[in-house]
C-alpha positions, 0 to 999 in steps of 0.5 A: 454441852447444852447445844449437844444436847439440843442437837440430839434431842431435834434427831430424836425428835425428827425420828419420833415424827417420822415414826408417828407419821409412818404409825397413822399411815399403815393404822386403819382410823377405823376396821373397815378402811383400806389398810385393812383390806391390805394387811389382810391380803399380806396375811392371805399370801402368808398362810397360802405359803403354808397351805396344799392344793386348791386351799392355796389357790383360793387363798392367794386368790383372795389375797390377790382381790384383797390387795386390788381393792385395797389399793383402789381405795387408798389410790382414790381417796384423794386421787392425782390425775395424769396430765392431760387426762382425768384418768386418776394414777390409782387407776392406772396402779389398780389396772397393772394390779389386775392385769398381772393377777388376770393374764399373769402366772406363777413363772412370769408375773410380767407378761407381755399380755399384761402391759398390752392390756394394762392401759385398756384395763386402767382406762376401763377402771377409771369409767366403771364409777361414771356408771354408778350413783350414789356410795356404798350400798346405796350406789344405783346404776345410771347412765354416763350424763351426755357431756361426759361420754366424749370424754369416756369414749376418748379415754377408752380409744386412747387406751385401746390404741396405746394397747394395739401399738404395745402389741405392734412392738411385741410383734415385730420383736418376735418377728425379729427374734425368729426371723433374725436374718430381717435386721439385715435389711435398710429400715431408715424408711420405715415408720415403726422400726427404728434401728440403732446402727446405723450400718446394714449388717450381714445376716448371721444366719445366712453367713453361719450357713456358708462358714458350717458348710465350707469344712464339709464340702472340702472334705469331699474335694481336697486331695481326691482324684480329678476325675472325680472332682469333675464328676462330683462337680456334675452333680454339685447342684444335689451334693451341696443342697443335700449338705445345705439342708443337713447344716441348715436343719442342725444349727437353725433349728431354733429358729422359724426363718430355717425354712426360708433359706436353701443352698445352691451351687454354682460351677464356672469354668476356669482356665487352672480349674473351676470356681465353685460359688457357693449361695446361702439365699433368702426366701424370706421378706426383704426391702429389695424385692428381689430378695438377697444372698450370701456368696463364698467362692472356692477355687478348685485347681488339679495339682500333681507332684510334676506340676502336670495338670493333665496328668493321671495322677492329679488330685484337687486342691481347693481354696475358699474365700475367708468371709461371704459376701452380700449380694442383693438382687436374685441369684444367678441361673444355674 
């Protein structure tokens, strides 16, 4: 019973230090600390809750520069360095604090333009004291001393350039994002692009083009009279690209790279009848400088009830490739 006791009394008082503990880290010593200045941005943002019009923008505003400064002071008390640098981790939670209240808002806090500028605006935190003499009210402005300004400029480029290749990944991934039909080429070459399959792909887009326009093309040839499929072959070249730019305009209309891929036909005699290439080409940027497209093969043949080809009443039949296929290179003459 005696070591029940005990045992219960060591929880209590591990709970009792852990509160203790907790109590002295969130109780400001004294009214001008940084708990202070955190308890009054947490106080700001809720009677901001509570207020209309620009009464809660300034408010928030002030919560926001409570909550920065207060963070600042806490993070550079006794500040912890990041390895390899003299930049204090402070800094670098300061800075995302200010990118996000400077370049964030109220639908995304996160943006991009907040983590491309986060590590310039923490390397610029961390220099701004270098300019300054002294504490408090009495600090003065001075110049950086000599052996530090290396150090200061280093840090400052290192950040600008952490930044610039932030942004280089923000770009390509629009660019992928709008222009989805680039995945399809090969960037095992490439020194910024890394893919993660390891097979080229077919370019959806391009494909999807082709699949949406078989239906519409057959429509127009299957069980029509011979004579006019032959006439409508004549005229393929303006009958397909007008349905290609009709499918093109209505299914790619999210996306940019629509106004890099057209429709062609291309019509080859054959002894039953003719094929009918139809080509989804890419005007866009590719590794082969001759660019690519897409190719889906239909077979059309004149049938009749006697099985006579050359008879009066022979309508067409027509029959297309299941899947397009990849074609690098530039297409064929018409």
């Amino acid at each position: 019973m005696d070591t029940l006791f005990k045992d219960l009394f060591g929880v209590f008082k591990f709970v009792e230090d852990i509160i203790k503990g907790i109590q002295k880290t969130f109780t400001p010593s004294k009214a001008y600390s940084w708990q202070t200045l955190i308890y009054l941005s947490i106080f700001s943002w809720v009677i901001s809750y509570f207020a209309t019009g620009y009464i809660k923008d300034i408010i928030a505003l002030c919560g926001w520069l409570f909550l920065i400064a207060g963070t600042a002071w806490y993070t550079t008390d006794d500040p912890v360095r990041v390895p390899g640098t003299f930049m204090p981790v402070g800094a670098v939670i300061t800075g995302f604090l200010v990118s996000v209240f400077a370049f964030g808002h109220q639908v995304d806090i996160v943006t991009p333009r907040t983590i491309v500028l986060w590590p310039t605006v923490s390397a610029l935190l961390t220099i701004v004291p270098e300019f300054f003499e002294g504490t408090g009210t009495e600090a003065k402005a001075q110049i950086p001393k000599v052996q530090d300004r290396q150090k200061l400029i280093i840090l400052v480029a290192c950040s600008m350039l952490l930044s610039c290749w932030i942004q280089f990944y923000f770009v390509i991934d629009n660019w992928l994002k709008e222009f989805p039909s680039l995945l399809a080429d090969d960037f095992k070459r490439s020194a910024f692009v890394i893919r993660v399959e390891e097979k080229t792909k077919k370019p959806e887009n391009g494909a999807g083009i082709l699949d949406r326009l078989q239906p519409l093309v057959e429509e127009q040839i299957v069980e029509r009279p011979w004579s006019e499929v032959e006439k409508w072959l004549l005229e393929a070249n303006q009958r397909v690209g007008s349905l290609g730019k009709r499918v093109i305009e209505k299914n790619l209309t999210k996306y940019d790279e629509r106004k890099l891929w057209r429709v062609e036909p291309r019509v080859v005699s054959e002894k039953s009848g003719y094929r009918l290439d139809i080509l989804s080409i890419w005007t866009g940027p590719s590794l082969n400088p001759r660019g690519y497209y897409l190719k889906k093969s239909c077979r059309i043949t004149p049938v009749t009830a006697s099985n006579k080809p050359d008879s009066e009443s022979a309508v067409a039949e027509i029959v297309c490739d299941r899947f397009s296929k990849l074609v690098p290179g530039a297409p064929p003459a018409p």
